[in-house]
C-alpha positions in Angstrom: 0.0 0.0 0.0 1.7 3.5 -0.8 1.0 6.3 1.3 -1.1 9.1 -0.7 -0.6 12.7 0.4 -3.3 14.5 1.5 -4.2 18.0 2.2 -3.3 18.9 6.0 -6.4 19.9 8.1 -8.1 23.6 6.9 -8.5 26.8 8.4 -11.7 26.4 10.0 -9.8 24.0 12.2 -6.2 25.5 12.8 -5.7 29.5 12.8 -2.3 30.5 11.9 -2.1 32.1 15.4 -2.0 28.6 16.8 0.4 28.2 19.3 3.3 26.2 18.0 3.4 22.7 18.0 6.3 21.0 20.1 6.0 16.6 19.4 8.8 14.4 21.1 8.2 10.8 19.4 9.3 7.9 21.3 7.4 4.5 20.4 8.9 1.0 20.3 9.2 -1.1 17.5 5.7 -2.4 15.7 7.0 -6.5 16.1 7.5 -7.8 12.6 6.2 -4.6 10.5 8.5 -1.7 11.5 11.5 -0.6 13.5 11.3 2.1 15.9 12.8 5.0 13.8 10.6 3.7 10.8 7.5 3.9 12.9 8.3 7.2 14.0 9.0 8.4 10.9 5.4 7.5 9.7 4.0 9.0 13.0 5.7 12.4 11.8 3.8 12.0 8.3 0.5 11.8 10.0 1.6 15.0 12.3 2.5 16.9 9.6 -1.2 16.4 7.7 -2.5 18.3 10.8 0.5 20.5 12.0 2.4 20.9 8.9 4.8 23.4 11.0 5.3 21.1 13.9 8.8 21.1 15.6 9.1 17.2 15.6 11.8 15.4 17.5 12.4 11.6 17.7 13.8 8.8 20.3 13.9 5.5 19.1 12.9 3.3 21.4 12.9 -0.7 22.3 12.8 -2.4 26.3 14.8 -4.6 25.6 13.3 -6.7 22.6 13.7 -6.8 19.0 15.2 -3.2 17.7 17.1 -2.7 21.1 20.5 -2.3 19.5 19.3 -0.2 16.7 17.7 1.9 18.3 20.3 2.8 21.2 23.0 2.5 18.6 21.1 5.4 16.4 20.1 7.4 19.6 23.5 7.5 20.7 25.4 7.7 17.4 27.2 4.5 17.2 28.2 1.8 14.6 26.1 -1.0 13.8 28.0 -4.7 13.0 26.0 -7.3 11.4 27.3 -10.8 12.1 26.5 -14.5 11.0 25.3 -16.7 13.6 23.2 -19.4 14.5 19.4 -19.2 14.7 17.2 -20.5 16.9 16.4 -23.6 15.0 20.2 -24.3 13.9 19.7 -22.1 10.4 22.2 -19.6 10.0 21.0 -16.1 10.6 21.9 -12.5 10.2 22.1 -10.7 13.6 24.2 -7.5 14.4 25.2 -5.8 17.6 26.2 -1.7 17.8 29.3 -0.5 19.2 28.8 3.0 20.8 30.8 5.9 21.1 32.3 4.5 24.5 33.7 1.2 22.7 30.2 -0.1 24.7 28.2 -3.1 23.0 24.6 -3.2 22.4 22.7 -6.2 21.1 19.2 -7.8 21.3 19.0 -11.6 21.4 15.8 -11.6 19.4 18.3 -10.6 16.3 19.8 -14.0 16.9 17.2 -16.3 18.7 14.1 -14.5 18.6 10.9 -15.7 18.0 10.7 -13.7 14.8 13.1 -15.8 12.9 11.5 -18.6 13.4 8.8 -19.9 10.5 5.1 -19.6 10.7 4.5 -23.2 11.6 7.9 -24.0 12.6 7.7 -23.6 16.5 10.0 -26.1 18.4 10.6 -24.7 21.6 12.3 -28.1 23.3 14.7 -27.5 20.0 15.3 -23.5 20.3 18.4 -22.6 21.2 20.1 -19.6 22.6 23.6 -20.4 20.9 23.4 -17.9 18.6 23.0 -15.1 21.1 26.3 -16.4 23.2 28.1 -16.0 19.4 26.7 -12.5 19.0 28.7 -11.8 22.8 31.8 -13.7 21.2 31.5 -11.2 18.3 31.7 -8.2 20.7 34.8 -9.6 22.2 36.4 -9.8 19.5 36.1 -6.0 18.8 37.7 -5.5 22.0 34.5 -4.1 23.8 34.7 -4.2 27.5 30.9 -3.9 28.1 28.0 -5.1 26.7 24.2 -4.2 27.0 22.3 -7.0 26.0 18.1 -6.7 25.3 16.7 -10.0 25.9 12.6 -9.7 24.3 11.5 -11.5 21.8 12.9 -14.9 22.3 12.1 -17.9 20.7 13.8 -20.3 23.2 13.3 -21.4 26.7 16.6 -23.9 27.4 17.7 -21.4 30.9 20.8 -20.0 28.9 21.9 -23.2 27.9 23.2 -22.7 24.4 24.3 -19.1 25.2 26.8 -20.5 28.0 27.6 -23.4 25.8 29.2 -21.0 23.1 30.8 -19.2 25.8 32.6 -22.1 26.4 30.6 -23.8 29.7 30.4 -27.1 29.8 27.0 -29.3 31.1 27.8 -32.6 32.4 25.4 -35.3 32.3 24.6 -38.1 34.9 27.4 -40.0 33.4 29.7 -37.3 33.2 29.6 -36.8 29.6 29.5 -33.2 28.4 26.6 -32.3 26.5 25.9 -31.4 23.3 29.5 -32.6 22.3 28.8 -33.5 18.8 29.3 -30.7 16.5 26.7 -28.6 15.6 24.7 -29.9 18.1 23.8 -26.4 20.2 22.2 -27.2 23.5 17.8 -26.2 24.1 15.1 -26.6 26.4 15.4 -30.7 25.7 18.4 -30.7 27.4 17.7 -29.5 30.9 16.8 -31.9 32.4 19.7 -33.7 31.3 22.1 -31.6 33.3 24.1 -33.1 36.4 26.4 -30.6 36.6 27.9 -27.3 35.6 32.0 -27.0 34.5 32.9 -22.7 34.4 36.3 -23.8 33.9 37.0 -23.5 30.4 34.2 -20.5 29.8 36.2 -18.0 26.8 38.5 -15.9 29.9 38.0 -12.5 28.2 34.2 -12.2 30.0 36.5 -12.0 33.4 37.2 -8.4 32.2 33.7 -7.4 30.6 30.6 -6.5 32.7 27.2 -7.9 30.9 23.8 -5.3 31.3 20.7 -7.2 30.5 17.8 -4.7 29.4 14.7 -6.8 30.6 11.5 -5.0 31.1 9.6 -8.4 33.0 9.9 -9.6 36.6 9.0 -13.4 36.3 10.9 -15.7 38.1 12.5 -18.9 36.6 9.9 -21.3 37.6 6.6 -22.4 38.5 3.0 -20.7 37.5 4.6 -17.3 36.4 7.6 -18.4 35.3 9.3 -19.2 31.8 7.5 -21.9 30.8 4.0 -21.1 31.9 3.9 -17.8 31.1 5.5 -17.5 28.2 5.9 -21.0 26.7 2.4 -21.0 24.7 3.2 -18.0 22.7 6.0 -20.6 21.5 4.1 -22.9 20.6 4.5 -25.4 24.0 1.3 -27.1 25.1 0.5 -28.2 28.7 2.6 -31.3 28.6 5.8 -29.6 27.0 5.3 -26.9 29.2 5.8 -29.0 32.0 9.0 -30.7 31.1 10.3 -27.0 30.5 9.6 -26.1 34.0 10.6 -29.3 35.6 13.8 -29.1 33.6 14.3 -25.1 34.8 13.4 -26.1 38.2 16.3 -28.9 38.1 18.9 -26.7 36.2 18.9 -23.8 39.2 18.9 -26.7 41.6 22.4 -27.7 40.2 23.6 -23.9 39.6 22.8 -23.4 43.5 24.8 -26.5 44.2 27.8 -26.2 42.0 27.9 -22.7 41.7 26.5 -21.5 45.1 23.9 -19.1 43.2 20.7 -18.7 44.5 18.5 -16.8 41.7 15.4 -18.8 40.7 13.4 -16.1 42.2 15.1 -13.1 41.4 12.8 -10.4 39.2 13.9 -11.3 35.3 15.4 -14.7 35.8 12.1 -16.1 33.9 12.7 -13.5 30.9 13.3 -14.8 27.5 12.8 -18.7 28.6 15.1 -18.4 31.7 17.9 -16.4 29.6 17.9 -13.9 32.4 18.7 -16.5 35.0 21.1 -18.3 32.6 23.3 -14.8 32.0 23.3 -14.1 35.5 24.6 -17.7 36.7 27.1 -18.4 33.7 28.3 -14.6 33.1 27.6 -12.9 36.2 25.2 -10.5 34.1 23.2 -8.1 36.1 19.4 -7.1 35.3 18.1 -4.0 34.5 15.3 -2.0 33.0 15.5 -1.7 29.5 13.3 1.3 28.5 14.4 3.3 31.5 18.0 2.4 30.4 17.2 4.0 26.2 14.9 7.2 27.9 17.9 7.7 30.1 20.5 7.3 27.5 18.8 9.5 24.9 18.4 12.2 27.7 14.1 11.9 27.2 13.5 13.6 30.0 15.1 17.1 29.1 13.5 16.1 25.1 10.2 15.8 27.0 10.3 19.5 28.6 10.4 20.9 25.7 7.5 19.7 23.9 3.7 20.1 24.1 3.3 16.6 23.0 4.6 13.0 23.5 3.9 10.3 21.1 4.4 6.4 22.0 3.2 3.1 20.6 3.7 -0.6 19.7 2.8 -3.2 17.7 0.1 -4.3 20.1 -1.4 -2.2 23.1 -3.2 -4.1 25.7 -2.9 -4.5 29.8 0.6 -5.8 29.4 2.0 -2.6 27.6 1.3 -1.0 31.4 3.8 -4.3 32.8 7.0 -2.0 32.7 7.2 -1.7 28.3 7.8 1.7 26.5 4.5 2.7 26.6 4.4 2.9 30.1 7.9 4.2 31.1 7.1 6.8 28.5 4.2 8.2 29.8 5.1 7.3 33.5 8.2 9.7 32.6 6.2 12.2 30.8 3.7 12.7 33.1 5.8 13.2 36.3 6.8 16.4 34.0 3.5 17.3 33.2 3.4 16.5 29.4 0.3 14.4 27.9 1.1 11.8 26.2 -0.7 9.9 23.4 -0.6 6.4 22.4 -0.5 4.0 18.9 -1.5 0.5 18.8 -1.0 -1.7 15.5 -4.4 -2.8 17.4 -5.8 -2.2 21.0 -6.9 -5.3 22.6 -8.6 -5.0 26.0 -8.9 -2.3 28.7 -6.3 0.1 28.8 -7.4 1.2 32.5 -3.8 0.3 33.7 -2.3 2.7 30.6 -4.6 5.2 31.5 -3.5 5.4 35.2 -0.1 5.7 34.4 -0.2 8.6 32.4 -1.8 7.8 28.7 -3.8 10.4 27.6 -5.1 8.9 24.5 -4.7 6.2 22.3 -5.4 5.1 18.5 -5.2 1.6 16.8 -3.9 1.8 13.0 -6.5 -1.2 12.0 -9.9 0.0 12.1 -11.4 -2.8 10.2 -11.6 -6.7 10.2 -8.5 -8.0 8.4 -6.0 -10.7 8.2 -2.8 -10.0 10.3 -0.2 -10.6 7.3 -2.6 -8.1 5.7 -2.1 -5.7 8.7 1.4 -6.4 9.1 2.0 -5.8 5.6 0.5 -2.3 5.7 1.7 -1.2 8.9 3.1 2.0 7.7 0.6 3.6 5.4 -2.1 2.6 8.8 0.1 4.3 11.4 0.2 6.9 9.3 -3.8 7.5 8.8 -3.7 7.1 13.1 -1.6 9.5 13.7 -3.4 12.3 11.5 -6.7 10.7 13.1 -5.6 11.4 16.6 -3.9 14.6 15.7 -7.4 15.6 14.2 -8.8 14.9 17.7 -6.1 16.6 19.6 -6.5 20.2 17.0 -10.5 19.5 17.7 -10.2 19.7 21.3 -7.7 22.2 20.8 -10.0 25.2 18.9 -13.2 23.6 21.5 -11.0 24.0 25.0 -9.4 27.3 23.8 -6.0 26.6 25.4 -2.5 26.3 24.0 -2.3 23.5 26.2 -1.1 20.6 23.6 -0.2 16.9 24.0 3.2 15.3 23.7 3.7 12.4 21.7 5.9 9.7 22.0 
C-alpha cells in the first residue's frame, strides 16, 4: 500500500495564530512490521497532515526486545556490526550488535534467537536454542568491547541460557559425566535441561573475566513455577501443557544444580524467567546483572530534558493491551512524561482490551492503525501507510479539542 498525500487539516480547524506545536516521538518497534525510527518516521507523516509546521523530534525506542540495538546505537550515534550466527532452530542467521561511542556493546537476542526468525508453523521450543546469542557476545569480544548491553525480548527459546553459556565455552555434564551437546553442531535447548548433572565454568572463553554484561529486561517473572518461563510465556511458542511442563521441571532442576555447584541462589530473582530463563542463565554463567530496558534507552537518549520541551509526546507498539502498562515503552514513556506534566498519546497496531492500567499511568489517549476486520499478514504488511492515517486521526482529535478547550495546552507524543 503507498502512502497518498493528502491535504493537512483547513483553516476552520487550525488559525495560523495557533500556538506552536512542540512533538517528542518515542514509540517501540511495531513486532515484525516496523522498527522504531521507521514507525516514528510515519508517525511524523500523520503530524504533519495536521501540523504541517510542527517542531518534531524523535527517540527511538525498544525495552529490551527486538530493535534494542538499533535503536540505542542510532540514539547514541554508534556503529552497527551485522554478524552471521546461528538461529534459533540451527539455520544460519543474520544478527548484528552496535558499538557506541564508548567502545560499549549493544545487542538484542531476538536478532539471533528470537521468535521472529522462526517460520510460521515451525515452533519447536524443546529444540530452540540460545547459541546464537552467546556468538553474537563472542563477536563483541572480538572487537575488543569491555561492556556489553544486551536486550533480551522477543525470544524464541526457553533452554535457561543453555546454548548461550555453551558458546561461551561452559560445559553441562550429564549423569554420566559426559559433556553435552558434544557433537558438532549440536547447540544445547530446552530438551536438554533436564539432562544436566552438573555445571564446568572452567574452560568459559576468559576475556568475559574483564567485561561486565547489562541485561535490558523489562519483565519480573521468576524462573519457575505458574509465572515463570515456561507457563507464562511458553504458549506464545508454541508449548502445550505437557511440553510446558517438562520446560519447567527441567528449569526447576537446572537452578537446583547452579545453586549447588555454583553457590547461586537466583530462581526467584525479578527477570530470571525473561526470554525462557535467559535472564537467570546470564546471570549464573556470566555474572550478568538485570536492569530495565526502557528506563535504560529514555535515560540514554536524555528523554527527559527532550520531554520538557514539547507540548506533546507520542508512543506506541505493535500491540497495546494490559501488558503494555507491565514495565514496556508505553508505560515508562508516559510514567516519565507525566511526572513532567506533558500528555502523552498512544499508537496500537491494534488495542486489545482495557487500557485502564495505561490510562492510570499517564496515557492520555490512544489510537489503533486497524480500524477494520482483516488478516494479520494483511495488517502487518500495511503497517506503515495505517500508522500513518492514526496518527493524523488522533492529531485531528487533539486540533479538535484544541479550537473547542481554547487553550495552548497541547499533547506530547511519544
Amino acid at each position: 500500500m503507498q502512502i497518498e498525500p493528502r491535504p493537512v487539516i483547513g483553516e476552520a480547524a487550525i488559525r495560523k495564530d495557533d500556538a506552536l506545536m512542540r512533538v517528542l516521538i518515542a514509540c517501540d518497534s511495531f513486532k515484525g512490521s516496523l522498527s522504531s525510527a521507521q514507525a516514528a518516521a510515519h508517525i511524523s507523516i500523520g503530524l504533519r497532515r495536521v501540523y504541517p509546521d510542527a517542531e518534531i523530534d524523535s527517540i527511538p525506542m525498544a525495552d529490551g526486545g527486538e530493535g534494542t540495538a538499533l535503536a540505542l546505537t542510532s540514539a547514541l550515534g554508534g556503529t552497527y556490526h551485522a554478524v552471521r550466527v546461528q538461529g534459533p532452530l540451527g539455520e544460519p542467521v543474520e544478527a548484528g550488535f552496535g558499538i557506541l561511542p564508548g567502545g560499549e556493546a549493544v545487542m538484542d537476542m531476538a536478532s539471533a534467537s528470537g521468535l521472529t526468525l522462526v517460520p510460521d508453523g515451525k515452533n519447536d521450543i524443546l529444540s530452540a536454542s540460545t547459541f546464537g546469542t552467546g556468538q553474537l557476545i563472542l563477536s563483541a569480544l572480538d572487537k575488543g568491547c569491555r561492556h556489553i548491553y544486551l536486550g533480551i525480548g522477543g525470544s524464541a527459546t526457553n533452554d535457561g541460557g543453555l546454548g548461550l553459556a555453551q558458546a561461551l565455552g561452559v560445559r553441562f555434564l550429564d549423569s554420566r559425566g559426559n559433556i553435552l551437546g558434544d557433537a558438532p553442531g549440536c547447540a544445547l535447548a530446552g530438551k536438554h535441561l533436564a539432562d544436566v548433572a552438573a555445571v564446568d565454568l572452567s574452560r568459559i572463553d576468559p576475556r568475559l573475566a574483564d567485561v561486565g554484561i547489562s541485561v535490558l529486561c523489562d519483565v519480573t517473572n521468576p524462573l519457575c513455577g505458574s509465572t515463570g518461563a515456561a507457563h507464562i510465556y511458553g504458549p506464545q511458542k508454541g508449548a502445550g501443557p505437557a511440553v510446558i511442563q517438562q520446560l519447567d521441571e527441567g528449569l526447576a532442576s537446572l537452578s537446583r544444580i547452579v545453586l549447588r555447584d555454583l553457590g547461586l541462589d537466583l530462581a526467584d530473582t525479578p527477570g530470571a524467567g525473561a526470554a525462557g530463563g535467559l535472564g537467570f542463565g546470564l546471570m549464573a554463567f556470566t555474572g550478568a546483572r538485570l536492569i530495565p530496558g526502557a528506563d535504560f534507552l529514555l535515560d540514554a537518549s536524555c528523554f527527559d530534558d527532550k520531554a520538557r520541551l514539547a507540548n506533546l509526546v507520542v508512543t506506541g507498539e505493535g500491540k497495546l493491551d494490559h501488558q503494555s502498562a507491565l514495565g514496556k515503552t508505553p508505560a515508562r514513556v508516559a510514567s516519565r512524561a507525566a511526572a513532567l506534566g506533558v500528555p502523552v498519546v498512544a499508537l496500537g497496531g491494534a488495542i486489545e482490551g482495557s487500557l485502564d492500567a495505561l490510562y492510570q499511568v499517564g496515557i492520555t489517549a490512544a489510537e489503533a492503525c486497524v480500524c477494520a476486520p482483516m488478516r494479520l499478514e494483511d495488517a502487518m504488511a500495511n503497517a506503515g501507510p495505517y500508522l500513518v492515517d492514526a496518527a493524523e486521526r488522533i492529531m485531528r482529535a487533539i486540533a479538535l479539542g484544541t479550537r473547542l478547550g481554547n487553550s495552548a495546552d497541547l499533547i506530547t507524543i511519544i
